[in-house]
Each structure stands twice: as structure tokens, then as C-alpha cells.
TIDOKE-290983 format. One record per residue (C-alpha): residue in three letters; y, z, x. Coordinates in steps of 0.25 Angstrom, whole numbers, padded with zeros to 4 digits, always signed. Layout:
% TIDOKE-290983
AlaYZX...
This chain:
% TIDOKE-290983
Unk+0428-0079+0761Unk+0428-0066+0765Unk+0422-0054+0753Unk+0434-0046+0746Unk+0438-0033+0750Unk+0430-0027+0737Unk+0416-0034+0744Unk+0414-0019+0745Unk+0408-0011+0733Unk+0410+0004+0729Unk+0396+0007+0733Unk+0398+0001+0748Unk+0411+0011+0750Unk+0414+0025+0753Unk+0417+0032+0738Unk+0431+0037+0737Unk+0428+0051+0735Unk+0422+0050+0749Unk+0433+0044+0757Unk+0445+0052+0764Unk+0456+0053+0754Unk+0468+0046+0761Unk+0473+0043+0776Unk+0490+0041+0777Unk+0494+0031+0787Unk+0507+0028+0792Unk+0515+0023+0803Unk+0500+0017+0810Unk+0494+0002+0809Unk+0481+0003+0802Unk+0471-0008+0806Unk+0456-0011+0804Unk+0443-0009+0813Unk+0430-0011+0808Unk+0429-0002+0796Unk+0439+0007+0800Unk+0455+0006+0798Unk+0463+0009+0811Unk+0477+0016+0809Unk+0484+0016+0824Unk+0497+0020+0828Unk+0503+0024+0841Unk+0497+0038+0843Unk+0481+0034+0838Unk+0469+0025+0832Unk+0463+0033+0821Unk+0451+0025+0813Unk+0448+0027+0798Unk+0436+0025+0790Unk+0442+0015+0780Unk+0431+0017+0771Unk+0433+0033+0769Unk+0448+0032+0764Unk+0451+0035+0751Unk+0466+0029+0753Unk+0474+0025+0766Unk+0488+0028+0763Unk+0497+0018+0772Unk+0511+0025+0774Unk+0524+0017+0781Unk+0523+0012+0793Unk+0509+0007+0793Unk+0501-0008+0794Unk+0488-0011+0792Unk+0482-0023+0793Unk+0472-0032+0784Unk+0460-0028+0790Unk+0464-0013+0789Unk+0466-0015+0774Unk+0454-0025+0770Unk+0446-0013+0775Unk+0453-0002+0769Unk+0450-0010+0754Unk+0436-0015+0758Unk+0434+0002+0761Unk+0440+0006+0747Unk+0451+0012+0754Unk+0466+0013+0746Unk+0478+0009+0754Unk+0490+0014+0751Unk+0504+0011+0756Unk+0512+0024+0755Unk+0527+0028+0759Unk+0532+0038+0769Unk+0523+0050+0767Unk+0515+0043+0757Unk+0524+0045+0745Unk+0525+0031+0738Unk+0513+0023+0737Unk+0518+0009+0738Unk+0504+0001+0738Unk+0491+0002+0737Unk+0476-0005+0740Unk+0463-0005+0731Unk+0455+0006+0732Unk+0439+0008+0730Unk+0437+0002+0717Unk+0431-0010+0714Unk+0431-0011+0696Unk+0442-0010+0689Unk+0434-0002+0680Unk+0438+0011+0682Unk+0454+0006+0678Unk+0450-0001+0666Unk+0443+0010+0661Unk+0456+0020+0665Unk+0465+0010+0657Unk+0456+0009+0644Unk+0460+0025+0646Unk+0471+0025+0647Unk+0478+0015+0636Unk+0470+0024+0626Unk+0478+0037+0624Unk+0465+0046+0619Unk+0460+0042+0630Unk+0472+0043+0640Unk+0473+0056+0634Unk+0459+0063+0637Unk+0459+0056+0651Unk+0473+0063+0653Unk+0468+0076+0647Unk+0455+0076+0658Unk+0466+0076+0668Unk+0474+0088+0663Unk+0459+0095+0662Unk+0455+0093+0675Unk+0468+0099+0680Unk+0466+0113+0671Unk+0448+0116+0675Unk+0444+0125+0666Unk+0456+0125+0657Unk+0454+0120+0640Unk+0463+0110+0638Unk+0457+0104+0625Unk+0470+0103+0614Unk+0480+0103+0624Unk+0489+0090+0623Unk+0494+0082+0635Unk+0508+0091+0634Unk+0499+0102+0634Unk+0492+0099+0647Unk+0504+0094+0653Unk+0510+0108+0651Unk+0499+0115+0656Unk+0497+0107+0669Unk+0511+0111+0670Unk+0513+0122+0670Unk+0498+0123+0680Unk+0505+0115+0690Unk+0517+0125+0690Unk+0507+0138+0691Unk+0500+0131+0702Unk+0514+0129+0710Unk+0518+0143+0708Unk+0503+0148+0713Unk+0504+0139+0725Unk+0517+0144+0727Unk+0512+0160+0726Unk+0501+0156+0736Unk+0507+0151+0747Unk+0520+0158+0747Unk+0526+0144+0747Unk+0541+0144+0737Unk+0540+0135+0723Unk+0551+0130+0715Unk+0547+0118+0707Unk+0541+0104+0709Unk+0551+0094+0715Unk+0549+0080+0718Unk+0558+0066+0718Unk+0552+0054+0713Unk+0552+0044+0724Unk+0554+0054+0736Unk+0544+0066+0736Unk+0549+0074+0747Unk+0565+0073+0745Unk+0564+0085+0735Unk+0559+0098+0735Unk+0553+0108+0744Unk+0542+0108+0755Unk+0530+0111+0744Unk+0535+0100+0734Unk+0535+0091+0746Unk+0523+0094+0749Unk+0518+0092+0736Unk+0524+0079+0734Unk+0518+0074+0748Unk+0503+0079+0744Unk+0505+0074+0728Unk+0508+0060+0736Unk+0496+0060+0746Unk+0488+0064+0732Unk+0492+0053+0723Unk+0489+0042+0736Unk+0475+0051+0734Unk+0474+0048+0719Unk+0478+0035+0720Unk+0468+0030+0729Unk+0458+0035+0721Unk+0461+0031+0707Unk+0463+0018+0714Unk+0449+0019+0723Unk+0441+0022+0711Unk+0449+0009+0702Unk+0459+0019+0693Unk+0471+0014+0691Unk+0482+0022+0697Unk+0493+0020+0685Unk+0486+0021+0674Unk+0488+0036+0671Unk+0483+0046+0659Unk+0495+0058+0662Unk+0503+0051+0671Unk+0510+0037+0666Unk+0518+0026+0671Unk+0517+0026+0685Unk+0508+0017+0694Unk+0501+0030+0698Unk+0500+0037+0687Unk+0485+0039+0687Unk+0487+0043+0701Unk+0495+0055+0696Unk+0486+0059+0686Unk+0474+0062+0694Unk+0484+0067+0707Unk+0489+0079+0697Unk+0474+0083+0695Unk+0475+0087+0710Unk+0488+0092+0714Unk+0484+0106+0708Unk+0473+0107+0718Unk+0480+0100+0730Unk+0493+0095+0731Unk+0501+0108+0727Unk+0493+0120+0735Unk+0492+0111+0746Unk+0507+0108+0745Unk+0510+0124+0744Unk+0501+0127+0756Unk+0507+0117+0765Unk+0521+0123+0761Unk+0515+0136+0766Unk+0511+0132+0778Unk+0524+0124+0782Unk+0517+0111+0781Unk+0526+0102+0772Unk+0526+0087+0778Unk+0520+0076+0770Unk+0509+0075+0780Unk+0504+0088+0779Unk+0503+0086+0763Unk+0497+0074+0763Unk+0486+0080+0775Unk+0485+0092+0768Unk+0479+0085+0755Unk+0470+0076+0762Unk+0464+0086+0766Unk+0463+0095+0755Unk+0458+0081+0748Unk+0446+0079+0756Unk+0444+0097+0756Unk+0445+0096+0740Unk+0437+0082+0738Unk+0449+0077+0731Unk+0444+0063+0731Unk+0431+0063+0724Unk+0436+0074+0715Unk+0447+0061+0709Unk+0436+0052+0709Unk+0429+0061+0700Unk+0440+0065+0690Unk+0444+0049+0690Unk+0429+0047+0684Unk+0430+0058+0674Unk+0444+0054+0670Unk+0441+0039+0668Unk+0429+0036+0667Unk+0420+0039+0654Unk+0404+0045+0653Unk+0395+0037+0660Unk+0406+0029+0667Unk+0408+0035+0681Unk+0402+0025+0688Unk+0416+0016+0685Unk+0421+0019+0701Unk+0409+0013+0707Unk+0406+0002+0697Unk+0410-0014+0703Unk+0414-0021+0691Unk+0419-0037+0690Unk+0417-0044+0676Unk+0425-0052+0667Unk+0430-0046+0654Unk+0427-0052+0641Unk+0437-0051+0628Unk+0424-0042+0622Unk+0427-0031+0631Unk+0414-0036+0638Unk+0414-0038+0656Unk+0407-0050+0660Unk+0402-0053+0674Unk+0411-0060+0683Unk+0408-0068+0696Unk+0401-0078+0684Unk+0404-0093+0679Unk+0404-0090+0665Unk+0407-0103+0663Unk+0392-0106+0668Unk+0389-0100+0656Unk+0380-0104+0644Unk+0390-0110+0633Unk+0393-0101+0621Unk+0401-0104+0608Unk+0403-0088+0608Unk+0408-0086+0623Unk+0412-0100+0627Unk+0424-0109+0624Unk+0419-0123+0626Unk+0435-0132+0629Unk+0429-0147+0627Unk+0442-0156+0632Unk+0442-0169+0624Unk+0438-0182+0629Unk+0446-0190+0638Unk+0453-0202+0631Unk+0451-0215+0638Unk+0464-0220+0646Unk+0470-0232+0638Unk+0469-0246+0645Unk+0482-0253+0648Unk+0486-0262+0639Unk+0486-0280+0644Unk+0499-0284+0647Unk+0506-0293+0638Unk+0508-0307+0646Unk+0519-0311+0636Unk+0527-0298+0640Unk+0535-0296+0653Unk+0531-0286+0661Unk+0536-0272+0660Unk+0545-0265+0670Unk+0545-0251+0671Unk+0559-0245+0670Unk+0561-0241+0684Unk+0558-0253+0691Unk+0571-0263+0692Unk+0570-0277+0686Unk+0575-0290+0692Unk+0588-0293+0694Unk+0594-0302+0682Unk+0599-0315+0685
């Protein structure tokens, strides 16, 4: 029987913050060879490293065969399976981790509001550096971040000569409304969130269970994407305007490299461990974990025939069947007594 794909441990592959941040494929067949994955279409051959991508985003018009994607999860490699300029995530493959450690201990935050609330009062800190938030209620914070994001668009807009209204964007379609740098910050926002996403989900987060954001599948995924836009998405957004750069592609370049100049995946990696993990618990990404729980909040080991055991009255149920009963002996037949016939069989013709 061949090893599962998980035969590989955290400590025997690249760490994420690492790895290169994302690579887009569409339109191209990806295949396997050696340890390396193959993406071929009609112009060229270009070879990837499986094992230094943070996420492969699979766009339309693209195959990839078993082999290709047995690597890419044995590397720790998120796939996912995106729509035309990588707006929709339709799918997506496991990441890095190899516990479920990290996600238990993000919904024991979360289904405690005191605690949901100072995890979702560090995000609004981190976004305001040097700032005294202590007192201010959620509303509060929600004001000022705000009315920071309007002053930033304004600032932006002053520097790079570039004309700004208001934020426009239609759910379901990013790029049917507005003008060039709200499309362009809808395209980089989308490459951002795929960014986040393979991350919260590399490092065993789970990407629904948000502290600001609620009820979407991904609304972890916008709470730590908002950290970020302020220094990414919306500069970058007004500069490409400025220099007549308003495709989705060049959005989606743009921040991939401004990703890897700005270290954008270690620094989530970091700010995932302070937000979710408590004193003395960091350790949480890199630990392998498999037990069995037990009713008094205790982890047992698993892999173990506890039935091998030593019998307890305190931990063991002892089911003793009772005995079998002996099978009754047919009774003699009666020689005075005709013979029975059974219903269903037909019985001599009278005379």
C-alpha cells in the first residue's frame, strides 16, 4: 500500500513564509516531472519547483493530471481553481498543515464573545501602529478605520494626479462597475484574498471562521486581507492608473511582486500566531498532532488497541452476553397418530 500524501512532515518541507506567494495558470496543461510541476501550452515548457509555491491558482482552461496534483499536496502546495481573472474561487486543495490544532483553538475563540472581541480588537490595532485604541468600542474602531481608508484614497489620489470619486464594486462581477482604479483595486483585492487564503489554510486556520467579518465561507480570509490593503492594494491600484496600466494582469503582477518586495508572507504568518495563539503556544503551526479525545477534555494516543488494555471498573464497560440456551430435541412421534401434512402439499384424491 502506497504512504498517504501527508507521509511528509512539516519539518521535511519548505516553511511557507519561504515559498513564492502564488503562480496563475490558465489556458496551459500542467503535468508532473520528477519533483517539479510542468505547465505547457503552445508557445513554451516552463518548470516550477512544487515545493516553493505558496499556492498555484488554476484558472479556465487548464488540466492537470494526478501526478501533477499528488506532488503539489505532498509539497504543501494550495491549489486553487479560480474563474476568469481569478475572481471566484470555486475549489480549493489542503495546504501545509498537518493538526487541526491551530482551528480548534481559533473556534474555542471564537464561540466566546470576550474573547472574539480582543482578538478582533488586535486586528483593528494592528491596522492604527502607534495609535491608543484602549476604550473605544467596535463602532468606534469601525468609524475610525473608516474614515482612515477614505484619507488614504484622497492621499493616493493627490499623489498620483490620478481622479477619485468613491469605491464602486458589484457583487458577483468586479470589473462591470466603476472606473480604471476601482477596477484595479478589485483585481488586486482578488489576487490578495487567494494570498490570504492559502495561508490561513497552509498554516490549519480555518477560512470562515471570522472575528469582524461573519457569515461568509471566507470570512477569516477578509479579516486578515483588510490588514493589508492599506499598505498594498490601494497605492498600488492608484500608481498602475497613473501609469496607464489598468488590466487585471498587471494588478495581479504588480502585487506579486510587491508581495515578495514587502515580505507579505511571513509577516501573515506572524500576525496569524499573535492573533490565535496564546503565551507559550507558538509552536501550534509546526506541531503533528493525532489522538483520540476523551469525554474529560483529555487527548489520548491513537494508532493503539485500547482494547489490549488492562481491565478497569473506572474506564472499562465489561458487555458479558448471556449463555446460549440449549436447542430443544424433537419430540417422538406418536404411532397411533396419522402423519402431519404440511399445508401446502396436496393430499390424495378421495375416492
Amino acid at each position: 500500500m502506497p504512504d498517504p500524501w501527508w507521509r511528509t512532515r512539516p519539518q521535511e518541507i519548505h516553511r511557507l513564509e519561504d515559498r513564492i506567494s502564488s503562480l496563475y495558470a490558465e489556458r496551459c496543461h500542467i503535468d508532473r516531472d520528477d519533483n517539479a510541476i510542468v505547465l505547457v501550452n503552445k508557445a513554451r515548457v516552463v518548470h516550477v519547483p512544487a515545493a516553493y509555491l505558496a499556492v498555484l491558482l488554476i484558472g479556465p482552461g487548464t488540466r492537470i493530471t494526478h501526478a501533477a496534483v499528488t506532488l503539489l499536496a505532498d509539497s504543501g502546495t494550495t491549489l486553487c481553481w479560480v474563474g476568469e481573472q481569478g475572481v471566484r474561487l470555486y475549489a480549493s486543495g489542503l495546504g501545509l498543515a498537518r493538526n487541526s490544532h491551530l482551528q480548534l483553538r481559533q473556534a474555542w475563540l471564537i464561540t466566546r464573545p470576550k474573547q472574539r472581541v480582543a482578538v478582533a480588537r488586535h486586528m483593528y490595532d494592528l491596522r492604527f501602529p502607534g495609535e491608543d485604541t484602549k476604550g473605544l468600542t467596535l463602532q468606534q474602531l469601525r468609524g475610525r478605520e473608516g474614515t482612515r481608508i477614505r484619507k488614504l484614497y484622497a492621499h493616493h489620489s493627490q499623489r498620483t494626479g490620478v481622479s477619485w470619486t468613491k469605491r464602486e464594486y458589484k457583487p458577483g462581477d468586479a470589473f462591470a462597475a466603476g472606473d480604471d482604479v476601482n477596477r484595479l483595486l478589485s483585481a488586486a483585492n482578488s489576487a490578495l484574498y487567494g494570498i490570504c487564503h492559502a495561508v490561513i489554510t497552509g498554516v490549519g486556520a480555518s477560512p470562515a471562521l471570522g472575528f469582524v467579518h461573519t457569515g461568509s465561507a471566507l470570512s477569516f480570509v477578509l479579516d486578515i486581507a483588510d490588514l493589508y490593503k492599506a499598505d498594498l492594494t490601494i497605492p498600488l491600484a492608484f500608481d498602475l492608473a497613473a501609469q496607464g496600466l489598468t488590466s487585471e494582469r498587471d494588478a495581479r503582477i504588480a502585487l506579486r511582486d510587491a508581495i515578495v518586495s514587502e515580505k507579505l508572507l511571513p509577516r501573515i504568518v506572524t500576525d496569524l500566531k499573535n492573533l490565535l495563539t496564546a503565551e507559550g503556544e507558538e509552536d501550534l503551526l509546526d506541531r503533528e498532532l493525532s489522538g483520540l479525545w476523551d469525554e474529560d477534555g483529555t487527548v489520548v494516543a491513537s494508532g493503539v488497541n485500547w482494547g489490549d488494555q488492562p481491565f478497569s471498573p473506572t474506564t472499562h464497560l465489561d458487555v458479558i452476553p448471556p449463555p446460549p440456551t440449549a436447542a430443544a430435541e424433537p419430540a417422538e412421534p406418536d404411532p397411533a397418530s396419522p402423519p402431519h401434512k404440511p399445508d401446502d402439499m396436496p393430499g390424495e384424491p378421495e375416492q
